[in-house]
C-alpha positions as CSV (number, residue, x, y, z in Angstrom):
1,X,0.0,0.0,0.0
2,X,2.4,2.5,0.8
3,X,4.7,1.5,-2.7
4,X,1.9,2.4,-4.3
5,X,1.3,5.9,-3.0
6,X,5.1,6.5,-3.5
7,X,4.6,5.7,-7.1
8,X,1.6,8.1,-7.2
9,X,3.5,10.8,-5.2
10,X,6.7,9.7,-8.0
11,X,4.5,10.0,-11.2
12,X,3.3,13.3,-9.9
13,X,6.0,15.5,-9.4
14,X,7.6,14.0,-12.9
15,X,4.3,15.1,-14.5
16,X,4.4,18.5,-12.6
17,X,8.5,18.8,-13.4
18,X,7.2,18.1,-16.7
19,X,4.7,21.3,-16.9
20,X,7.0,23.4,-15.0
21,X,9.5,22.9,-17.9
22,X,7.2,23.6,-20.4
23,X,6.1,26.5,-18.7
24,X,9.6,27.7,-18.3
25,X,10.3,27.3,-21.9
26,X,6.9,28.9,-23.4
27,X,7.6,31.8,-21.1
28,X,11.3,31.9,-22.5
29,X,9.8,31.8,-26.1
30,X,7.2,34.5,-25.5
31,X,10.1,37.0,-23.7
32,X,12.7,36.5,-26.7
33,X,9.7,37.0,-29.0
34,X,8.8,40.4,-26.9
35,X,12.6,41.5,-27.1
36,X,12.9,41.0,-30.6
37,X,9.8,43.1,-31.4
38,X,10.8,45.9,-28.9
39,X,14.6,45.7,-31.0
40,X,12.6,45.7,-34.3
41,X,10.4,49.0,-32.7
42,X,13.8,50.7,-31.4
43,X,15.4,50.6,-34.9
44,X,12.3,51.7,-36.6
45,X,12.6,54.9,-33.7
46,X,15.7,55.5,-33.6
47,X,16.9,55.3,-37.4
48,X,18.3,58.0,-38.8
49,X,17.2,60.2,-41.3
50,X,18.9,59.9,-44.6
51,X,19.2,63.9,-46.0
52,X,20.0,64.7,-49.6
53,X,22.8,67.2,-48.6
54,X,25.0,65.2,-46.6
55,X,27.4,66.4,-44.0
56,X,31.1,65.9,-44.4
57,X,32.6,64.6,-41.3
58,X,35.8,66.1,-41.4
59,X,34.8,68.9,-40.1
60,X,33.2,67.8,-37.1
61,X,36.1,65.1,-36.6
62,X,38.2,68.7,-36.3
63,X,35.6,70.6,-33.8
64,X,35.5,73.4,-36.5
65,X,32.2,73.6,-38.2
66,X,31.3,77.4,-38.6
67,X,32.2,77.9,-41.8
68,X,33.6,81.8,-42.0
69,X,34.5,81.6,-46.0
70,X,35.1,79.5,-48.7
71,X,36.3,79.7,-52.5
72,X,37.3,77.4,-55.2
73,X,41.1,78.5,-55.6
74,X,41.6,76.8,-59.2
75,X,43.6,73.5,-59.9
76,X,41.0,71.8,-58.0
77,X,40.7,73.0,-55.0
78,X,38.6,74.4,-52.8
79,X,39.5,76.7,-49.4
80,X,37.9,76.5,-46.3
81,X,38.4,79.5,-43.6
82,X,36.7,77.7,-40.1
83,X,36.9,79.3,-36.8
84,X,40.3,78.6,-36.1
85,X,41.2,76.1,-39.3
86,X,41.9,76.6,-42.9
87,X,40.9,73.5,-44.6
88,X,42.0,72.4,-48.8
89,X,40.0,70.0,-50.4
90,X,41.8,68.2,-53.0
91,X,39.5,67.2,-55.6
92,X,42.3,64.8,-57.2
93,X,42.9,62.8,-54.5
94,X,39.5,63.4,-52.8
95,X,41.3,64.9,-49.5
96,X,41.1,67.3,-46.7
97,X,43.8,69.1,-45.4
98,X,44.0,71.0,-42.5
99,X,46.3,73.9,-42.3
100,X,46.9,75.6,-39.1
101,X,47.3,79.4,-39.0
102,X,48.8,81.4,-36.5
103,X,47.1,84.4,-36.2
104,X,43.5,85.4,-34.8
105,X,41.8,86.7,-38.3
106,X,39.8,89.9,-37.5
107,X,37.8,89.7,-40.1
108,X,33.7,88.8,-39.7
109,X,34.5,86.6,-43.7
110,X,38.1,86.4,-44.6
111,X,39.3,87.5,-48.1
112,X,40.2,84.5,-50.2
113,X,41.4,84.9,-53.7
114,X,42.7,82.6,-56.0
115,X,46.3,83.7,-55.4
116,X,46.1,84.7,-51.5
117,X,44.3,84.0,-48.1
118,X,44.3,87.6,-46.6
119,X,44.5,87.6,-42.4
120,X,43.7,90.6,-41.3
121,X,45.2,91.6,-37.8
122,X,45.9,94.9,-35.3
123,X,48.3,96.7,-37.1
124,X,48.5,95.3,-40.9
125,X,47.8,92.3,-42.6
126,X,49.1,88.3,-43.8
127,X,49.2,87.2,-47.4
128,X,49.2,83.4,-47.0
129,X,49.9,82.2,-50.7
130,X,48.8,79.5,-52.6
131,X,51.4,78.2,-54.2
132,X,52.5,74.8,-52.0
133,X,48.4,73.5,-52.1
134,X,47.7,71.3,-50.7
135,X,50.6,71.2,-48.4
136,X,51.2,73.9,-45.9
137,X,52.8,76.9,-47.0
138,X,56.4,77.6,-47.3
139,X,55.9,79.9,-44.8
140,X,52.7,80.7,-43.5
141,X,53.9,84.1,-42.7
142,X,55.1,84.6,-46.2
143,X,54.2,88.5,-47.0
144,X,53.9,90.8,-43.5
145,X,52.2,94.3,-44.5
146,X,52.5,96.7,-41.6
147,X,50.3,99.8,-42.9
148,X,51.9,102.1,-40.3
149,X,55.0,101.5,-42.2
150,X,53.4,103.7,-45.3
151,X,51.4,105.9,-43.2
152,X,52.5,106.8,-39.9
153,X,49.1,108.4,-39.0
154,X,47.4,105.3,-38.9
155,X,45.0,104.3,-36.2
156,X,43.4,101.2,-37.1
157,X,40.9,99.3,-38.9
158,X,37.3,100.4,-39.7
159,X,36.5,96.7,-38.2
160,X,33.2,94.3,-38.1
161,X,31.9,96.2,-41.1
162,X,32.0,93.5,-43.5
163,X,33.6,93.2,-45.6
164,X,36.3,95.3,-44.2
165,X,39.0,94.8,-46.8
166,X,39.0,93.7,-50.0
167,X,41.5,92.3,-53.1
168,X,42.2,90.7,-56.3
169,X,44.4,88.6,-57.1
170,X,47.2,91.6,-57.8
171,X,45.5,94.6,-55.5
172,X,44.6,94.8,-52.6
173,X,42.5,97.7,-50.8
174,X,41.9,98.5,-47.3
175,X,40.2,101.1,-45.2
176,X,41.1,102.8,-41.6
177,X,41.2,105.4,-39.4
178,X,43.8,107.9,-39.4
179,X,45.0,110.1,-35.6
180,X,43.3,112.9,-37.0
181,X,39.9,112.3,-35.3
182,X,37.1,111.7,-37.7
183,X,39.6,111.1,-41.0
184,X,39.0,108.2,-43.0
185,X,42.5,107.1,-45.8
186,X,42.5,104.3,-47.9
187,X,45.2,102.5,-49.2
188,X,45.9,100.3,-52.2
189,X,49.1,97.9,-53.2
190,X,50.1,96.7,-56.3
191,X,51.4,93.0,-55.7
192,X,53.1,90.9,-58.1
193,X,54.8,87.2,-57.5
194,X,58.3,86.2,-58.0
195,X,58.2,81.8,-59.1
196,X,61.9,82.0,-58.4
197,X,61.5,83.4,-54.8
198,X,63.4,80.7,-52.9
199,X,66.3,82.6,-55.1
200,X,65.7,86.0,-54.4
201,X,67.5,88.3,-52.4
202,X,64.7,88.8,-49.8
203,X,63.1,84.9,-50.4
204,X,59.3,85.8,-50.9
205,X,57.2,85.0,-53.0
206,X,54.9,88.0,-53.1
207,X,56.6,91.4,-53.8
208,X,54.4,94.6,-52.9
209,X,55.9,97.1,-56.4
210,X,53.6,99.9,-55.2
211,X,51.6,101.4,-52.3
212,X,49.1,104.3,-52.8
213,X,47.1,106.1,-50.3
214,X,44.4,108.5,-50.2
215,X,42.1,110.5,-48.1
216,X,38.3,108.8,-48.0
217,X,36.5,111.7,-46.9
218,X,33.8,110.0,-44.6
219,X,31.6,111.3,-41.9
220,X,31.3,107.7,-40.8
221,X,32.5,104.1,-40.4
222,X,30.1,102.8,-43.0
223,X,30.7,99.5,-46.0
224,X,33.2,101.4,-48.4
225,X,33.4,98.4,-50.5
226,X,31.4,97.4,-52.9
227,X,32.8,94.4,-54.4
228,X,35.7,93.1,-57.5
229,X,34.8,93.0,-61.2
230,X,37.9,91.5,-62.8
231,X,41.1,93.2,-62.2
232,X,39.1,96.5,-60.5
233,X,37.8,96.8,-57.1
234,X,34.5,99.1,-56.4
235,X,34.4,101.3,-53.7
236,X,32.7,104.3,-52.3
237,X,34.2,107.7,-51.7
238,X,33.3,111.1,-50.8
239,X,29.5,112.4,-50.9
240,X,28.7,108.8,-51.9
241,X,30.2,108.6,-55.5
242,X,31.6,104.9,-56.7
243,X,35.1,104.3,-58.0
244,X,37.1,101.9,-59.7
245,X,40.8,100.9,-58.2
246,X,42.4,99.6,-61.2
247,X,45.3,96.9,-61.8
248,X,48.2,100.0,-62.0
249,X,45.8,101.9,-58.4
250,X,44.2,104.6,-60.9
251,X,40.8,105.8,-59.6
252,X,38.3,105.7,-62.0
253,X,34.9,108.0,-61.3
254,X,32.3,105.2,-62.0
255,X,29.7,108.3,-63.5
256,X,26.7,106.2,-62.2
257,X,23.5,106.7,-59.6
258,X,23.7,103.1,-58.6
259,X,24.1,101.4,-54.8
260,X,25.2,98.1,-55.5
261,X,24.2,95.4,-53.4
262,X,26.1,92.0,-54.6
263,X,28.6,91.9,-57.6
264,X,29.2,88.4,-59.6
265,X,30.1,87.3,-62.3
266,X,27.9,84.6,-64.6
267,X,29.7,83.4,-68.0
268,X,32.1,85.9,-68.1
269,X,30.1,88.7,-68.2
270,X,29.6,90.6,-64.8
271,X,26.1,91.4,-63.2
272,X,24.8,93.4,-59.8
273,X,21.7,94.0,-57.9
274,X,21.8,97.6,-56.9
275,X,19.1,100.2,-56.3
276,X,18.9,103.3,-58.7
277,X,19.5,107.1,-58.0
278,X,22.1,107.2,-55.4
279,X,23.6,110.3,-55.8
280,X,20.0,112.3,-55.7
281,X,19.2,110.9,-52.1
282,X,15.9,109.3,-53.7
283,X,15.3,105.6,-52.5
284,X,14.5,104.7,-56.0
285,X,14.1,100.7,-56.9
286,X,16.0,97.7,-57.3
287,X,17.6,96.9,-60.7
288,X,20.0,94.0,-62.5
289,X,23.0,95.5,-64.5
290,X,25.1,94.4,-66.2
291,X,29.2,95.8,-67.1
292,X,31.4,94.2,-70.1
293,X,34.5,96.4,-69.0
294,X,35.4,95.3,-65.9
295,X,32.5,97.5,-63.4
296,X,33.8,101.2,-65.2
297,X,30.2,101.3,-66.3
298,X,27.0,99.6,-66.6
299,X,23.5,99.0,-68.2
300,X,20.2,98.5,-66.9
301,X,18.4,95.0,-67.7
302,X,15.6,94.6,-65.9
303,X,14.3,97.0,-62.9
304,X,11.6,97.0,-60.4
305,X,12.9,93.9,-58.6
306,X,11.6,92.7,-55.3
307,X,13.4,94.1,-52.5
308,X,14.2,90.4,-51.6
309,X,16.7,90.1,-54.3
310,X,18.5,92.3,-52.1
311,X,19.2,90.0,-49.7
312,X,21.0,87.2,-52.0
313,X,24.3,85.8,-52.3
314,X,25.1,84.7,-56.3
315,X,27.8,82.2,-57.5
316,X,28.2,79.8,-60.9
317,X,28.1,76.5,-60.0
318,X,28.6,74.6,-63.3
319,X,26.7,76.2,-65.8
320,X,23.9,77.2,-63.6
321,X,23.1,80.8,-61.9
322,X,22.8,79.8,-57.8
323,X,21.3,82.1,-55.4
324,X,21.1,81.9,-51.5
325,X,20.1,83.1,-48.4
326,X,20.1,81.7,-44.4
327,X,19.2,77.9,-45.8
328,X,17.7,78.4,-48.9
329,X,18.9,78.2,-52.3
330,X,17.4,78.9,-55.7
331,X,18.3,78.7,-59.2
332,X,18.3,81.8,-61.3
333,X,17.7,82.7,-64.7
334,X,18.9,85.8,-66.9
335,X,17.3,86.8,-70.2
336,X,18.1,90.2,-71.8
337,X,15.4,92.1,-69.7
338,X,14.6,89.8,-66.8
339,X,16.2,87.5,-63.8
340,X,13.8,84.9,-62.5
341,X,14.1,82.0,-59.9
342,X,12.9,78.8,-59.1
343,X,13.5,77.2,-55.4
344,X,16.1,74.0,-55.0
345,X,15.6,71.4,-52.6
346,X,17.2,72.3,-49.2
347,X,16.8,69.2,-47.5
348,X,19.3,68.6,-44.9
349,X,20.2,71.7,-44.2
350,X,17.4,73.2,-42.1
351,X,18.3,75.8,-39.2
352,X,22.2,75.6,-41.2
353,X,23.1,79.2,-42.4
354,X,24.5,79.6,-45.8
355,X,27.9,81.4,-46.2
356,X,29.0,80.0,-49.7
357,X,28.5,77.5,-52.4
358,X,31.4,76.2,-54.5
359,X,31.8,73.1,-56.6
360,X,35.2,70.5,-57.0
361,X,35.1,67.6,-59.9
362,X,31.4,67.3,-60.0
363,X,30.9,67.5,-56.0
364,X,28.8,70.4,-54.8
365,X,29.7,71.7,-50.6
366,X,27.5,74.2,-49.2
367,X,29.2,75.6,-46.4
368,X,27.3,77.1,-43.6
369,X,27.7,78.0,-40.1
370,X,26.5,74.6,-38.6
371,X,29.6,72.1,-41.0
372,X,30.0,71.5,-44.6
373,X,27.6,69.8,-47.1
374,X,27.5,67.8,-50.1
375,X,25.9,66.4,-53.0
376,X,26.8,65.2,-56.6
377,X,26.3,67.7,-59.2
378,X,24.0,65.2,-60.9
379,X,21.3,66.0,-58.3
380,X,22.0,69.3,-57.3
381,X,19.6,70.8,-59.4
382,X,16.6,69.4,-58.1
383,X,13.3,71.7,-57.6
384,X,11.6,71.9,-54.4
């Protein structure tokens, strides 16, 4: 009697081990089933958004993303002024390079020509050349310009007035304040470039031939420049009249009423958007021109523009017109009497604040204040 209620008791607990396992291992099933679906929900939250314009990590592998100027310096390449960084892309080997300066550039977007970085500094100015890209300079201190050693009344720099000097690739042109209170002089040089400098007497490779300086009269710290049109630089000077600074520093009376805004150039002829009847102290309205000899005059093409167009940056990219402004850009059209736009897609670069556009062997960067950009040329012109 008692074997047989051990056997019962036995058969039992097998039977109940029995349930318990299978309870252990449906529970089991069901949890890893759970945990998969909660992985499958976390990548469908947590997947990132794929953008058209695409950021280029080197810039935020370098802590430097506030992009102060850019331009494509020829040969392929294409300079980056950061915050504290200059940066080359190489479009031949597909490369960045960072080059470290050592000065604190005072100026709010530096000058960058196609010859020369310009640093602009307390008492003069750097010419960082171009000619080891896209290695570092032979030295990065190549050409020292102190201004007080042409003009010993100078005080200093008519600063955070953007831009607040300005250059070609043989002139440059800058703007300051003299020790007589309230006295405005500007003054131009005349560079030129020895290839044979490491054989020169004084071993650089940019020679300053000339200086020229003359009074601005100016009852105020106010944009003097208006922009480069070939081998002349615009300005402003005295009662509001515009002037040319040419190649040899001749100034040319530009015998116009116009106020340009923004001067570029768009298959080799040169355009502006400027507002009319300067001169006369009447607001008048916003016009495209046009110059074919280098800014020393110009003709109307189309007027009444929207005071918008005001506000916009132009560059060639390819063999397209682009426009921009904070993060949007816009492709624009020319005809003999009109300018018209039409709105590219932006995505991917929401909140980011434009500050140029330039384009390398078919690769398109838009750099802004928040990194660099990219995006084949192939899609670039895509309509919004």
């Amino acid at each position: 009697m008692r074997m047989k209620k051990l056997n019962r008791l036995n058969s039992l607990w097998i039977k109940s081990s029995v349930y318990c396992s299978l309870l252990l291992l449906l529970t089991n099933i069901y949890a890893c089933r759970k945990k998969e679906k909660i992985v499958e929900i976390e990548k469908i939250v947590y997947q990132e958004t794929v953008h058209k314009w695409k950021r280029v990590d080197y810039f935020t592998q370098l802590s430097d993303e506030f992009i102060k100027s850019v331009k494509y310096v020829g040969k392929g390449f294409i300079f980056f002024s950061a915050t504290y960084t200059d940066v080359i892309y190489d479009s031949t080997t597909n490369q960045f390079t960072a080059l470290v300066g050592f000065m604190r550039d005072q100026q709010i977007q530096p000058l960058i020509t196609e010859k020369y970085k310009l640093e602009l500094y307390t008492h003069g100015f750097n010419l960082v050349p171009h000619n080891n890209l896209p290695s570092f300079p032979i030295d990065y201190t190549e050409k020292q310009v102190y201004i007080e050693k042409y003009d010993s009344t100078f005080l200093g720099f008519v600063l955070f007035n953007y831009p607040e000097i300005m250059g070609t690739g043989n002139n440059v042109l800058s703007v300051y304040q003299t020790k007589s209170g309230g006295v405005y002089n500007y003054m131009g040089f005349k560079l030129s470039y020895n290839d044979f400098y490491l054989y020169a007497a004084n071993g650089k490779y940019i020679q300053v031939d000339s200086v020229k300086v003359f009074q601005a009269p100016l009852s105020y710290a106010s944009n003097r420049f208006l922009g480069t049109v070939g081998t002349n630089i615009l300005f402003v000077m005295g009662n509001e009249r515009n002037y040319a600074l040419t190649e040899n520093l001749d100034t040319v009376f530009i015998n116009n009423t116009y106020s340009f805004k923004d001067i570029f150039q768009y298959k080799n002829t040169y355009y502006a958007i400027a507002r009319t009847t300067l001169a006369s102290g009447n607001a008048g309205e916003n016009c495209l021109i046009q110059s074919s000899d280098n800014g020393l005059s110009w003709q109307e093409i189309a007027k009444g523009l929207n005071y918008d167009y005001t506000y916009l940056n132009f560059e060639q990219i390819g063999d397209k017109l682009i426009a921009y402004f904070n993060n949007q850009i816009w492709e624009m059209a020319i005809t003999s009497d009109n300018i018209s736009t039409k709105e590219l897609d932006n995505d991917g670069l929401k909140n980011k604040r434009i500050k140029g556009i330039t384009m390398s062997n078919n690769r398109v960067f838009i750099s802004t204040e928040s990194g660099v950009f990219e995006r084949p040329y192939q899609e670039f012109i895509e309509y919004k």
